[in-house]
N, C-alpha and C positions, 0 to 999 in steps of 0.2 A: 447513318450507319446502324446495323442490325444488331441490339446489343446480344453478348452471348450468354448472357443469362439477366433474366427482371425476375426480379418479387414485387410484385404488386398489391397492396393494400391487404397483404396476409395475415390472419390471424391464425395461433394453430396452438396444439399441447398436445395434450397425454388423457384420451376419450373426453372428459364434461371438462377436463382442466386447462385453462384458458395459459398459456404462458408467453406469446404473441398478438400483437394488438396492431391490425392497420400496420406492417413494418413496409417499407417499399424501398429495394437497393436496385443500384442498376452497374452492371458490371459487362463493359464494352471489352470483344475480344483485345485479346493481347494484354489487358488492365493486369493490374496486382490489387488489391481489394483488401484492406485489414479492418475486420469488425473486433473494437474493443471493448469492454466492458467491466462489472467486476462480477466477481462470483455470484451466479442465479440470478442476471439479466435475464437469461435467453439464445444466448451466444450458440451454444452447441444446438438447442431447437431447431436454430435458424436451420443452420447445415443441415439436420437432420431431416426439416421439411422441406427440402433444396429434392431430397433421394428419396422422399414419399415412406421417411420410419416417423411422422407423426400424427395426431388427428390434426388434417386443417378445417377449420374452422370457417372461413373465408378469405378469398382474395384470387390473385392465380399468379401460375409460373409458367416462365417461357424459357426456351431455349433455342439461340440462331431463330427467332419470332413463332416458334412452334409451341403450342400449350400442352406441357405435361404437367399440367396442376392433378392429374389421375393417371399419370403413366405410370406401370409396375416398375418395381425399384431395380430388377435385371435389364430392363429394357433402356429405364436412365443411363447405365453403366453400356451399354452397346449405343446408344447413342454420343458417347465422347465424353460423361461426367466422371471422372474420378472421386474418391471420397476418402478420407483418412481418419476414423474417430478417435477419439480422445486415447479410450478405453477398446480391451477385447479387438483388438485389431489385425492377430496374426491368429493364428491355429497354433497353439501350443506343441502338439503332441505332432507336426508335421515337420521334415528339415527348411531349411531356409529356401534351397529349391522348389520344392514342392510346393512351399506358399507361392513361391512368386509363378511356378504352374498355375495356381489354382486363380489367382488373381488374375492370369493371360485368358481364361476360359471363355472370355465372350471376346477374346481381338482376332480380328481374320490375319493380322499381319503373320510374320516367323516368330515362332518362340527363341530359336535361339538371337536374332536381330535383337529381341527386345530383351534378353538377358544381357546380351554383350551391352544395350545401351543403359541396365540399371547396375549392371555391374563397374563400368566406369564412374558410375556416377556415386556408386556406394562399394569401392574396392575391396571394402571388410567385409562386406556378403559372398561376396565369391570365395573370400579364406573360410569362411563358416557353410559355406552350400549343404554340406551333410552334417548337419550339428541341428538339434531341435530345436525350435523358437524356443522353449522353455528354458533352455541354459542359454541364452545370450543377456547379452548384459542390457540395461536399461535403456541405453543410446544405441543401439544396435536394434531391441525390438521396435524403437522409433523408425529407422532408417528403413527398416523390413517392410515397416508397417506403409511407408511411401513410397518403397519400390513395387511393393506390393499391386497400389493404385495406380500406377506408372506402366502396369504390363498391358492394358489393354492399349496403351498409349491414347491417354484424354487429351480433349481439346482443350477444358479446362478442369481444375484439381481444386475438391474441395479440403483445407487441412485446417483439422480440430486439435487446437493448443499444443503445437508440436514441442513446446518448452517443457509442460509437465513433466513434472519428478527429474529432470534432466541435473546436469550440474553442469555448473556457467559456460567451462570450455566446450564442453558436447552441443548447449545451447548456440554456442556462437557457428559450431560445424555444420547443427543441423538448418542454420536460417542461412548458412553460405552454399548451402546445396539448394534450399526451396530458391534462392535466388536463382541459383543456374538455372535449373528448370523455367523459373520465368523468361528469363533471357533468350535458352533454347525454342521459346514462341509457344510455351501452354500457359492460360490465363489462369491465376491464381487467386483464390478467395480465402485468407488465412484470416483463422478467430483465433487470437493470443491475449492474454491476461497480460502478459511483459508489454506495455507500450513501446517502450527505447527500439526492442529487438521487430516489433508488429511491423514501428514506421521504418524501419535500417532499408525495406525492399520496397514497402508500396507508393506506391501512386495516389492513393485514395484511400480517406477512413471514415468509418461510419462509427460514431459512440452509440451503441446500444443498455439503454438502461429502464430498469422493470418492466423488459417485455416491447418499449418501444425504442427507435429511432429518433436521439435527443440531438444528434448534430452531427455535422457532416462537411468534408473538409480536402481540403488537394494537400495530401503529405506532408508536403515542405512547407506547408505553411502552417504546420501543427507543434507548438512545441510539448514535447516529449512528457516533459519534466510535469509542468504544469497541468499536463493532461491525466496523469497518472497520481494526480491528486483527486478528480473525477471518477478513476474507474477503479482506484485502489476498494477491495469491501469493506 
């Protein structure tokens, strides 16, 4: 089977700074995928050199067996990658519509098709459609920020620590919606700091620690607890 997305022997950072070393995932369509770690592993690099915002340094990346290890990062996103970063995710000074406009701009599908499908899936955006990113509340610029990645409708979605800053009950809401999503058939590649909530959906975990790939694992055969002694900082 063609996986739908490989990293292979990547090294990458931020120009001469090396922060990836030799990493290699392999993420078969339909997977759930949770890379964990602890703070300044490399976690968010990874993603980030998944959509072509870092220097790589060597190795390559494929998508459905195709090499955009030098694809431009508009063209990742027309070809079916979604992305969700941590940080700076929404357009502040835009309404909640408007973002999720701005995030449809490379899908040939209907815009309203793909509102009515983020709007079911995130009820509270559609109460807020004319209200500015900037006044929603913390769990809200979350949801925004992955309905957002959702309008082009990807084949699979990259999401960067969707727990940050959140509080507990928000966290449990936003990892019961990345679930649905999976379920609804987009492959999912989530980097979470929370182990407990990372394994609740995936299928597969990869520990990522100082920059490389230390161990690697089928979900339910990981326990939580014990792992979260490894990736706590």
């Amino acid at each position: 089977m063609t996986a739908s997305l490989t990293v292979a022997d990547v090294s990458a950072g931020y120009d001469d700074l090396y922060v990836l070393e030799d990493v290699t995932i392999e993420v078969a369509p339909g997977d759930f995928v949770a890379i964990v770690g602890p703070n300044g592993a490399g976690k968010s690099t990874l993603l980030k050199t998944v959509v072509g915002a870092t220097t790589l340094h060597d190795g390559a990346i494929t998508h459905d067996g195709d090499d955009i290890t030098t694809t431009p990062r508009d063209e990742i996103v027309h070809r079916g990658i979604g992305y969700v970063p941590q940080e700076d995710a929404t357009f502040p000074d835009l309404t909640v519509w408007e973002n999720l406009r701005m995030g449809a701009y490379s899908s040939d599908g209907d815009l309203d098709d793909r509102l009515a499908d983020v709007y079911e899936l995130f009820p509270r955006l559609e109460e807020r459609a004319e209200q500015r990113a900037r006044t929603l509340s913390g769990g809200e610029s979350r949801m925004l920020a992955v309905a957002r990645a959702l309008m082009p409708d990807p084949d699979i979605l990259l999401v960067d620590e969707p727990s940050a800053g959140l509080a507990p009950q928000i966290v449990d809401r936003m990892f019961e919606r990345i679930s649905e999503i999976h379920a609804a058939g987009t492959t999912v590649v989530l980097v979470e700091q929370n182990v407990s909530a990372a394994l609740g959906g995936a299928d597969y975990v990869y520990t990522l620690t100082d920059g490389r790939i230390t161990d690697e694992h089928d979900a339910d055969a990981v326990d939580a607890e014990e792992l979260s002694t490894f990736t706590e900082p």
